[in-house]
N, C-alpha and C positions, 0 to 999 in steps of 0.2 A: 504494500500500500504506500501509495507515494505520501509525502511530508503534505505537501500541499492537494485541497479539494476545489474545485472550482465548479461553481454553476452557472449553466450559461444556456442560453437557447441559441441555437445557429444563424433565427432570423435579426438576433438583436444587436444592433451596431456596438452601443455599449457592452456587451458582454464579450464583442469582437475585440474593441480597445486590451482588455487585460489579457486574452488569450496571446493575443501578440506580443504581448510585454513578456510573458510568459515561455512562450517561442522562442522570444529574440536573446532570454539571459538563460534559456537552456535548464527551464527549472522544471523534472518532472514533478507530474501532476496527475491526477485524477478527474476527469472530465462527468461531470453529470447534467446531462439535457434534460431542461426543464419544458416541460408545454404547459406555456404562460396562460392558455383556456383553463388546465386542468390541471392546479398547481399540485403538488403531493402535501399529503398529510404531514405537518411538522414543518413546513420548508422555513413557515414566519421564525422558526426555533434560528434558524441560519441566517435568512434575510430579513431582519423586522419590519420590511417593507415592504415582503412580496415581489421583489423584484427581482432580475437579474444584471450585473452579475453580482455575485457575492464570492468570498472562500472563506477555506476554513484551513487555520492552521495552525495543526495540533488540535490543543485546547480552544485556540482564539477561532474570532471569527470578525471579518469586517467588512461593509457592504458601499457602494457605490464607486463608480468604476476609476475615478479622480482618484481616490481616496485609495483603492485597492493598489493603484497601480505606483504612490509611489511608497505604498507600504513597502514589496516589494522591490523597490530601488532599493529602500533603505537595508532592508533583510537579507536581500539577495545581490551586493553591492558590482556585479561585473556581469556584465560589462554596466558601469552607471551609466544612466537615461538622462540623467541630469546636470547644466554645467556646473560647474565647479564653482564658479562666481558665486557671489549673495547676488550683482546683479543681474546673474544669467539665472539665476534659480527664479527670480525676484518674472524677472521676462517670461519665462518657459511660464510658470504661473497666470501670467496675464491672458499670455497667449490660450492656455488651458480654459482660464475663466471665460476666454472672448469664444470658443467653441460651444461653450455649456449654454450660456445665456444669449448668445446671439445667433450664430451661424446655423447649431440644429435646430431651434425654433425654428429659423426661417426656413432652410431645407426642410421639415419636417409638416409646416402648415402649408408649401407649397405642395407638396403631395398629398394631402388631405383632402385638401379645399376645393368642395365639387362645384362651385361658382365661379366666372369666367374671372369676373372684375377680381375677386380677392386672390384667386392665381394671376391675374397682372403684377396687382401691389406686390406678392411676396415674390415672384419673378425678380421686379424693383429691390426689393430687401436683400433678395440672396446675391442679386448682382455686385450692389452697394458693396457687402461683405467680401465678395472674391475682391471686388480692385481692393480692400483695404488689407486684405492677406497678401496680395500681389504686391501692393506698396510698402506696404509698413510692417508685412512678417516677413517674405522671402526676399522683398527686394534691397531690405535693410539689416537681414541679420543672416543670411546664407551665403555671400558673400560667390565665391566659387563652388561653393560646395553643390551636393545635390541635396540635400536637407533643410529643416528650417534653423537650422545653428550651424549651416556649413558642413562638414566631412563629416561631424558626428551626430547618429541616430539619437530621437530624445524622444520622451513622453508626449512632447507634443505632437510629433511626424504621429505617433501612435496613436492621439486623442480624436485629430482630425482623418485619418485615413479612410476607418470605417465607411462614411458617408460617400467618398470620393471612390470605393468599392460597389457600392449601391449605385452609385450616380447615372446608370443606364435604364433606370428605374423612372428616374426623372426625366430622362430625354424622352426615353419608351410614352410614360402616360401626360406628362405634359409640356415636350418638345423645348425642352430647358439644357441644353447641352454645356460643358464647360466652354464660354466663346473663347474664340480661337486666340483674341487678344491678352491674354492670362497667361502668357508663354512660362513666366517661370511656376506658375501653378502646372502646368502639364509638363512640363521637366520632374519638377519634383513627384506629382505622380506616379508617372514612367518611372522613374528609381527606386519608388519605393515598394511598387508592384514586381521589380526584378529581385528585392531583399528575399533570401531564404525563408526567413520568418515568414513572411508574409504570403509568399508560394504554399507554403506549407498547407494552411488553412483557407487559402483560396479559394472560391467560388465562383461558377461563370457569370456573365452579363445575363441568361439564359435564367437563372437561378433568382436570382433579383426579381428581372419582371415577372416573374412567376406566382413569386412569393410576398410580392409588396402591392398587386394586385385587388387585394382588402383593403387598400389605407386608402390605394386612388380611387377606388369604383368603388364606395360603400354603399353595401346592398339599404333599398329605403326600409324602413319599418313605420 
């Protein structure tokens, strides 16, 4: 039985984040697939939330996927995910926080929203969001590199990826493609869909629209 349990549903971007982290420092694990319809008996004992992802280990347990992932930097220190700075750490943080509160929202309510107008606005929002990851994450802190801190992989490459996985999903139901003018957004893509890690647990485009088909088309009641 491996040190660490990790639960996770396959469709969940979030629970995609720490798998990868997971991957990438080489830390066996225990995978247990949750079906988020029909949670099992006990799970709230693991995730007080009900949600994925969460782990366990050992004794401990701790939930939410921020939170999990730099447990594990901390716990499982190599290769670190993190810079070395207070204010690379301080940045990676921002960066983290500008995923959670802005960018999945907007990605997320742009796939939802079975109304023409309020897929324009969040079209509007998610666009806003690439130029300022294009400006002010890749264009001012990756330098040469193909990551968003340059040469070296972090948490953050990890926090945002998920979605940029999914993102055929959004072309697929509501013809929102990454625009072409985002060059160093699809550099850094491309690099980090060649990373082992991320090969590993990969998914096709095929798999996405498939499976994200509920969120766009919700049946009426």
């Amino acid at each position: 039985m491996a040190e660490i349990k990790i639960y996770s549903a396959v469709v969940c971007p979030f629970a995609h984040r720490s798998r990868l982290v997971l991957q990438e420092k080489g830390i066996d694990f225990d995978l247990v697939e949750i079906d988020l319809q029909n949670k099992p008996e006990g799970f709230t004992d693991v995730s007080p939330y009900g949600k994925v992802p969460a782990i366990t280990h050992g004794d401990k347990r701790v939930w939410e996927s921020a939170v999990i992932n730099e447990y594990l930097d901390e716990v499982f220190p190599h290769p670190p995910l993190l810079p070395i700075t207070a204010i690379g750490k301080a940045q990676a943080r921002v960066w983290i926080d500008f995923a959670n509160t802005r960018f999945v929202p907007a990605f997320s309510n742009l796939l939802r929203s079975p109304e023409p107008q309020k897929q324009e606005e969040s079209k509007q929002e998610l666009y806003k969001h690439l130029a300022f990851i294009e400006n002010e994450g890749l264009g001012k802190l990756s330098g040469e590199g193909p990551y968003w801190f340059g040469e070296s992989i972090s948490l953050v490459d990890f926090t945002f990826f998920p979605w940029f996985e999914r993102w055929a999903a959004l072309k697929n139901y509501r013809g929102f493609g990454i625009p072409s003018e985002f060059t160093r957004i699809r550099q850094w893509k491309h690099a980090l869909k060649e990373r082992p890690s991320v090969k590993a647990i990969a998914h096709s485009k095929e798999f996405y629209i498939e499976r994200y088909a509920k969120f766009a088309t919700p049946v009426a009641v």
